[in-house]
C-alpha positions, 0 to 999 in steps of 0.5 A: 455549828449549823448542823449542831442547832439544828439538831438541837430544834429538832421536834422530836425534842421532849420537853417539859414545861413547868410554870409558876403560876404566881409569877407568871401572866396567863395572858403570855401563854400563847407567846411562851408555846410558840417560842418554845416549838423552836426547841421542841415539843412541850409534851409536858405542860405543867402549872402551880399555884393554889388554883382557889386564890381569886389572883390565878382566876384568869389562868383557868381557861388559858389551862383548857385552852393549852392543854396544861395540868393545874397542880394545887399546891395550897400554902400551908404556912404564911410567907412560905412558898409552897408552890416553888417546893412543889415545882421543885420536887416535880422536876427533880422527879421528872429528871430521874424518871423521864426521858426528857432533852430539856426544860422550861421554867416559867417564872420570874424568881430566882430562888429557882436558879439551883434547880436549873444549874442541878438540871444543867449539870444532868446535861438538860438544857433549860429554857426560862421565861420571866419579866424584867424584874426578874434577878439576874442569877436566874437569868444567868443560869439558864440556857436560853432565857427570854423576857416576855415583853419580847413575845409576840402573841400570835393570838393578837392581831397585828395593830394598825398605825394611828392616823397622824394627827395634822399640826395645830396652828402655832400659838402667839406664845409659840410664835414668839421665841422671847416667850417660848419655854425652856427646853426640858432637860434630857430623860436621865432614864433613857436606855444606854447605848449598847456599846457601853453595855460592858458585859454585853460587849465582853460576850461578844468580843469573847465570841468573836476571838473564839470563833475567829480564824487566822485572817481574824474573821469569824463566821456569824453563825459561829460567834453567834453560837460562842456567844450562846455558850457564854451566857443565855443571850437573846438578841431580841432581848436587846430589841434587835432580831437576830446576832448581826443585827446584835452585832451591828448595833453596837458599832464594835464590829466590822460585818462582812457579808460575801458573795456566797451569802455567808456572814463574817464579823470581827473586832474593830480593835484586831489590826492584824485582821486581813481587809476582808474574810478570806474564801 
């Protein structure tokens, strides 16, 4: 499975990277680039949008800068998407005419999601890039698809830590816990706990069985790969960095690390699991 992805982040990889300029900020270009050199190269570097509307001025020099051709696409009737058509057909072109081993697709609109089953069905893989907003069908459908609030800008400088500021003396009010204020209620909006994310824990428990041996214990590398397979899942989408980190956070999971070095993990709810990964 190692030698699988690594074969499949090679640099000679060709891939083609096409940008929906209306759905997409300029300012994570640099993000995109970087991310993408893991998988190959972005030998074409493409965005859309009709380049004399005020709202795609910023991207202007973000073309120059990261060598990407502007297609002008003007909408030649109101409400109608004509850039989404234009970026379609291009594709569909390059599938036919160039040699390429994949596809990115940056946007955040999921009437794309028939082109990139079309392209994975030609045995491309796709790689997506989107904000939050962005409908799951797209998502889904994608290879691998990563939201771009997960980036870092290696244009940024890493931000220093505040100062923290010093304590302010206690008030009367404070100082006295008859005239103390109630205690807010809890944020209904807080993030959920990943182990009450069903289908997040579905995919890795279906990881895990798949990848697992007869002791009940499956490779890291393996059932981070089984996952893959399943879905288009990131960890960092999850604000961890990596499938045991992924895997940890839920709690689900017992992770065995041996002397050797090599990861294990299986399912906490697998009995006839032995104690530890046999060699």
């Amino acid at each position: 499975m190692e030698s699988e992805e690594r074969a499949r982040r090679t640099p000679d990889r060709r891939i083609a990277l096409l940008i929906d300029a209306d759905n997409i900020s300029h300012s994570r270009i640099a993000a995109m680039l970087a991310e993408l050199s893991k998988y190959g190269t972005a030998n074409i570097r493409r965005a859309y949008g009709d380049w004399a509307n005020a709202s795609l001025k910023g991207w202007k020099d973000r073309l120059h800068d990261f060598a990407i051709r502007p297609i002008q696409q003007f909408s030649y009737s109101t409400g109608k998407n004509a850039t989404d058509i234009a970026l379609v057909i291009d594709a569909m072109e390059l599938l036919y005419t160039q040699k390429l081993d994949g596809f990115c697709l940056a946007s955040s609109d999921a009437d794309f999601t028939p082109l990139v089953m079309q392209l994975k069905a030609n045995g491309h893989e796709v790689y997506g890039f989107g904000e939050r907003k962005t409908p799951a069908p797209f998502v889904n459908a994608c290879t691998t698809f990563l939201y771009l609030d997960t980036l870092d800008d290696p244009a940024q400088p890493v931000a220093t830590p505040e100062p923290v500021a010093k304590p302010k003396p206690k008030s009367k009010a404070a100082a006295n816990p008859k005239a103390a204020p109630a205690e807010k209620p809890a944020d209904k909006t807080a993030v959920k706990p990943l182990s009450q994310d069903t289908k997040l824990v579905t995919i890795l428990r279906g990881a895990v069985d798949a990848a697992a041996r007869e002791d009940g214990w499956a490779a890291m590398s393996a059932a981070g790969s089984a996952a893959k397979r399943q879905a288009p899942i990131d960890p960092r989408n999850y604000g961890v960095k990596n499938f045991p980190a992924l895997f940890a956070a839920t709690g689900l999971f017992e992770i065995v690390k041996t002397d050797s070095g090599q990861s294990y993990v299986a399912d906490k709810r697998n009995k006839d699991r032995t104690q530890q990964p046999s060699r």
